[in-house]
ChimeraX commands (.cxc) that place a marker at each C-alpha (Angstrom):
marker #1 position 0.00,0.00,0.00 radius 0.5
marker #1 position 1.59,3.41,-0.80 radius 0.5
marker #1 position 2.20,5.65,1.82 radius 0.5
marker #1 position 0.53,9.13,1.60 radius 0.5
marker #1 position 2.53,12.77,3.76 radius 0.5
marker #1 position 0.25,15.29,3.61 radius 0.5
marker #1 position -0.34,18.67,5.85 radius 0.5
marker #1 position -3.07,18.95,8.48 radius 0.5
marker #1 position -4.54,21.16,10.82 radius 0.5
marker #1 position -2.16,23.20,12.16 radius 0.5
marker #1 position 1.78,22.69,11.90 radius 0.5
marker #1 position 1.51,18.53,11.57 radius 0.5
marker #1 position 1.85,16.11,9.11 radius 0.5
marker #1 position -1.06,13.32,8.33 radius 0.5
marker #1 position 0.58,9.88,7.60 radius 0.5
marker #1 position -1.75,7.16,5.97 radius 0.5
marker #1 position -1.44,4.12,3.58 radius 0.5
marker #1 position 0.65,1.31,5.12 radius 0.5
marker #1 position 1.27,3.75,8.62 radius 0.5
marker #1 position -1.92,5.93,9.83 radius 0.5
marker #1 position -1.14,8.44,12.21 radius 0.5
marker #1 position -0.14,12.42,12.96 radius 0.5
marker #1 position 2.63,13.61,13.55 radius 0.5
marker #1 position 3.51,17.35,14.97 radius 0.5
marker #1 position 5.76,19.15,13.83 radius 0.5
marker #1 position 8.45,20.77,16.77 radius 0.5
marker #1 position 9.04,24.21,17.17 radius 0.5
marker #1 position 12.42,24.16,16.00 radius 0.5
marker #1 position 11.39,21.68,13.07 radius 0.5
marker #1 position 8.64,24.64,11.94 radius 0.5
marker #1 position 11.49,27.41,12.43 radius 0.5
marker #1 position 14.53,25.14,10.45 radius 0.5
marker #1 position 12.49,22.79,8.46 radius 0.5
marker #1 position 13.23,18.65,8.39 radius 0.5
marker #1 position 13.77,15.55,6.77 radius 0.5
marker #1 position 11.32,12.20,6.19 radius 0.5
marker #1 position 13.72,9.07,6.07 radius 0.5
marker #1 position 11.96,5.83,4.96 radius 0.5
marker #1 position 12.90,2.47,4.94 radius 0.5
marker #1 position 13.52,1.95,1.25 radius 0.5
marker #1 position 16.01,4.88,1.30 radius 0.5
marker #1 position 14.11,7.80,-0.35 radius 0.5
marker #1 position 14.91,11.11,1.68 radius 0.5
marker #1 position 12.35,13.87,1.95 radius 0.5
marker #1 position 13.29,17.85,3.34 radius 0.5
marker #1 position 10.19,19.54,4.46 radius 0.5
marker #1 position 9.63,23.33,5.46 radius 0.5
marker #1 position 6.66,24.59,7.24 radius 0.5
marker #1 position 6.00,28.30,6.36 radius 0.5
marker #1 position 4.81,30.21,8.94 radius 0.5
marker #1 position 2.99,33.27,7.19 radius 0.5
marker #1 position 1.44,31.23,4.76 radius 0.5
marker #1 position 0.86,27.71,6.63 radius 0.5
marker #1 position 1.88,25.43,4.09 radius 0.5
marker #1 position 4.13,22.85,3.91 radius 0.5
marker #1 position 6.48,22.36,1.33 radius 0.5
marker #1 position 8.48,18.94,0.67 radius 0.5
marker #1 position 11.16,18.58,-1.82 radius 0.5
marker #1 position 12.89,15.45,-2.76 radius 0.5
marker #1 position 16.38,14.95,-1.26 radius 0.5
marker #1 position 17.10,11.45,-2.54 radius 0.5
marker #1 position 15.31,8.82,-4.48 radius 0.5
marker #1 position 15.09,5.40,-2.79 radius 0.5
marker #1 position 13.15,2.09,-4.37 radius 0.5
marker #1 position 9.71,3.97,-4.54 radius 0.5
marker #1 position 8.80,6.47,-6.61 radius 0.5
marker #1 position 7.76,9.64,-5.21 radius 0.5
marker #1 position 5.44,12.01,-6.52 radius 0.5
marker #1 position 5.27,15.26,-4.73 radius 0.5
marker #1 position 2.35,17.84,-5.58 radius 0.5
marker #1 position 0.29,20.19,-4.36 radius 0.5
marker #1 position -2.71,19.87,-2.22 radius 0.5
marker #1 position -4.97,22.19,-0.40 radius 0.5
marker #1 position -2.07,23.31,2.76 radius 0.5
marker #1 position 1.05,22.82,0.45 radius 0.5
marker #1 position 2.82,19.94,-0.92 radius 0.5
marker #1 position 1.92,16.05,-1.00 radius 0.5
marker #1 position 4.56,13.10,-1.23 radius 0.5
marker #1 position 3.06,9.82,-2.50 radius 0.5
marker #1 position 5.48,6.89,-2.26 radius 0.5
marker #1 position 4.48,3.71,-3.58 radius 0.5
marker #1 position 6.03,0.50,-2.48 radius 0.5
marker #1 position 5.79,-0.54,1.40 radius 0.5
marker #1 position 7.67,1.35,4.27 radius 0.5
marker #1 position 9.02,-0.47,7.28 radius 0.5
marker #1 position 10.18,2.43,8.77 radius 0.5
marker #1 position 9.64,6.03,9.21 radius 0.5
marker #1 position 12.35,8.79,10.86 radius 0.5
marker #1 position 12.10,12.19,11.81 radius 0.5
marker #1 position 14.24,15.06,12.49 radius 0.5
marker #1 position 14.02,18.33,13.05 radius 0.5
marker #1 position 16.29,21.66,12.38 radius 0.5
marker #1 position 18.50,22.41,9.49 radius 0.5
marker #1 position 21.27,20.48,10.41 radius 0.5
marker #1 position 19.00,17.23,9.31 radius 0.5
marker #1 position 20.51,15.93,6.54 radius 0.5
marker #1 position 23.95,17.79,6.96 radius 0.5
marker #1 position 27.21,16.20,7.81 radius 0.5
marker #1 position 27.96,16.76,11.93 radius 0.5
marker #1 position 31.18,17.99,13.08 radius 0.5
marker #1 position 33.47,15.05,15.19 radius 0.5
marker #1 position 32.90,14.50,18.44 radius 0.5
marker #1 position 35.63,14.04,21.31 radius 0.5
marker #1 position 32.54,11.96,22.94 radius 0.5
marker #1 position 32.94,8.35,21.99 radius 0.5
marker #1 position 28.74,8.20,23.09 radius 0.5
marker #1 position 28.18,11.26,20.96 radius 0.5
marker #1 position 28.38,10.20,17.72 radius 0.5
marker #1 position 25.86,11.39,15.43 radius 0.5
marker #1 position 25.12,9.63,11.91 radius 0.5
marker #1 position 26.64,12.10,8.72 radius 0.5
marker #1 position 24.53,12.00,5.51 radius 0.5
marker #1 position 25.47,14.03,2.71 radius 0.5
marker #1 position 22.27,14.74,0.98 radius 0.5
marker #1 position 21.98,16.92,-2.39 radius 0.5
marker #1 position 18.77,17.73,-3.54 radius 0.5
marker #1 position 17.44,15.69,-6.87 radius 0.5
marker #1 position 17.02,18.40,-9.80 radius 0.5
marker #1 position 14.27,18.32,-12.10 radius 0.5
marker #1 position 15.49,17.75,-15.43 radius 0.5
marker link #1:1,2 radius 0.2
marker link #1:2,3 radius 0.2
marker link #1:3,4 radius 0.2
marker link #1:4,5 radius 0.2
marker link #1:5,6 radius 0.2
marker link #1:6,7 radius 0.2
marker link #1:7,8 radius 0.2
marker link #1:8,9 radius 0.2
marker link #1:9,10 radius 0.2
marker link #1:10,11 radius 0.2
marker link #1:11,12 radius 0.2
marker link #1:12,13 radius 0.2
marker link #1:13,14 radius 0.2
marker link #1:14,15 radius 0.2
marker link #1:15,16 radius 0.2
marker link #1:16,17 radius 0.2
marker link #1:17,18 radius 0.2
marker link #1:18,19 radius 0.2
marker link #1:19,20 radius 0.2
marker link #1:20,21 radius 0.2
marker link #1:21,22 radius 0.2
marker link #1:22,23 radius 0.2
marker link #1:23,24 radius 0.2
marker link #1:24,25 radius 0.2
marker link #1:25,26 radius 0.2
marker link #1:26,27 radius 0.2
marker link #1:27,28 radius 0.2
marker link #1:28,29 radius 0.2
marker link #1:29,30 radius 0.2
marker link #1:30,31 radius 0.2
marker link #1:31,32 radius 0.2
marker link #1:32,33 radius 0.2
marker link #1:33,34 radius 0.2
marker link #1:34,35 radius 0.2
marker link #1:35,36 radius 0.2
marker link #1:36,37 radius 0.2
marker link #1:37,38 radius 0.2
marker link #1:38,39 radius 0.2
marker link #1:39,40 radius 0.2
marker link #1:40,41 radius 0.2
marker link #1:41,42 radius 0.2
marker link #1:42,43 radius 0.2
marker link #1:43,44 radius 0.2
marker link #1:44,45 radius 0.2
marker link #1:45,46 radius 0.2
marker link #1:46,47 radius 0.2
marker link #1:47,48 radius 0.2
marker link #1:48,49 radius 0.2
marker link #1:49,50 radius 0.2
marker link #1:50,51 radius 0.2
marker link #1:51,52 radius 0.2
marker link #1:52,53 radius 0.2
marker link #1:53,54 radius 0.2
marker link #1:54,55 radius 0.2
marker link #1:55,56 radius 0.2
marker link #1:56,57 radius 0.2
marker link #1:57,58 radius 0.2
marker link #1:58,59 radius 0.2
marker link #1:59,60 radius 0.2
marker link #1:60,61 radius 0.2
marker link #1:61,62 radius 0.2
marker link #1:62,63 radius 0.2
marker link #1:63,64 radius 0.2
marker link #1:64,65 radius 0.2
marker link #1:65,66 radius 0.2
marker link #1:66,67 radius 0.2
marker link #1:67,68 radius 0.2
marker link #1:68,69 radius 0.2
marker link #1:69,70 radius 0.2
marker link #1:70,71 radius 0.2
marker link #1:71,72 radius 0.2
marker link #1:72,73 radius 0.2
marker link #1:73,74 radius 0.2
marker link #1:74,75 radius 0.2
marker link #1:75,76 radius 0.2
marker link #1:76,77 radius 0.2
marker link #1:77,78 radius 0.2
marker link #1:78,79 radius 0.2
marker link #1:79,80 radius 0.2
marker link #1:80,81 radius 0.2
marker link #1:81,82 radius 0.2
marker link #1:82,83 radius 0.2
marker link #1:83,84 radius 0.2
marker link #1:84,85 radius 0.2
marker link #1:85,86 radius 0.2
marker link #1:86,87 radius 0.2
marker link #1:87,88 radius 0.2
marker link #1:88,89 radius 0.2
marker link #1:89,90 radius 0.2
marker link #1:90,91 radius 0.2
marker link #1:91,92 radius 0.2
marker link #1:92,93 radius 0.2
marker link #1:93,94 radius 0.2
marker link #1:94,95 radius 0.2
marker link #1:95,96 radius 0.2
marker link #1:96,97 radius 0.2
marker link #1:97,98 radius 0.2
marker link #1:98,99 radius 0.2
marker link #1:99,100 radius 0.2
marker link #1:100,101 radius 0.2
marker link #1:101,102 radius 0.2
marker link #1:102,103 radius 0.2
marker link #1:103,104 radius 0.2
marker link #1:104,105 radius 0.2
marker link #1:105,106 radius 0.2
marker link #1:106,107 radius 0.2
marker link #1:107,108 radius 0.2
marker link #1:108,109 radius 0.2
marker link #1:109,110 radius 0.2
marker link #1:110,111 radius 0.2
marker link #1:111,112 radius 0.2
marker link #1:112,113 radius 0.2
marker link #1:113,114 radius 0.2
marker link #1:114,115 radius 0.2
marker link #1:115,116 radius 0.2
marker link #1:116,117 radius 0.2
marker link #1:117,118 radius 0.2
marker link #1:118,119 radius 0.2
marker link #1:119,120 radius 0.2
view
């Protein structure tokens, strides 16, 4: 069953198809923006803007599924179309962007270098 990311009331995301639930979006997540991680490896960034209340989503990296992002009543849409095991969240603009070192051997944070997909 595809999975379905649309905006709802408010500053939080509606998740249906395979996963049915809501998800609010943090402060910092609203001020910085975010980034959807699934389980077949497609990356999502998302933006929540403020003045207008509408989300935007933008494609980061293409997994197994294909995505289809469009618009919808409170901004954008993603549609991905195979089935998700998994579902991550974070929040702030520092997302998908490589973390500096840490002299903490518990600290270590995950580094993704992400580039946004261009249309061609």
């Amino acid at each position: 069953m595809p999975i379905r990311i649309e905006p709802a009331e408010g500053t939080r995301l509606k998740l249906g198809g395979d996963v049915e639930t809501m998800v609010s979006l943090s402060l910092r997540a609203q001020r910085e923006g975010f980034a959807l991680a699934f389980s077949d490896g497609t990356l999502l960034r998302g933006s929540y803007d403020l003045k207008l209340r509408e989300l935007r989503l933008q494609l980061a990296s293409e997994g197994r599924s294909n995505c289809a992002i469009r618009r919808c009543r409170h901004g954008d849409m993603a549609m991905l179309d195979a089935p998700i095991d998994w579902i991550s969240i974070a929040a702030g603009s520092d997302a998908l962007s490589p973390s500096e070192s840490s002299e903490e051997a518990d600290a270590t944070q995950l580094e993704l270098a992400i580039r946004p997909a261009l249309a061609a």
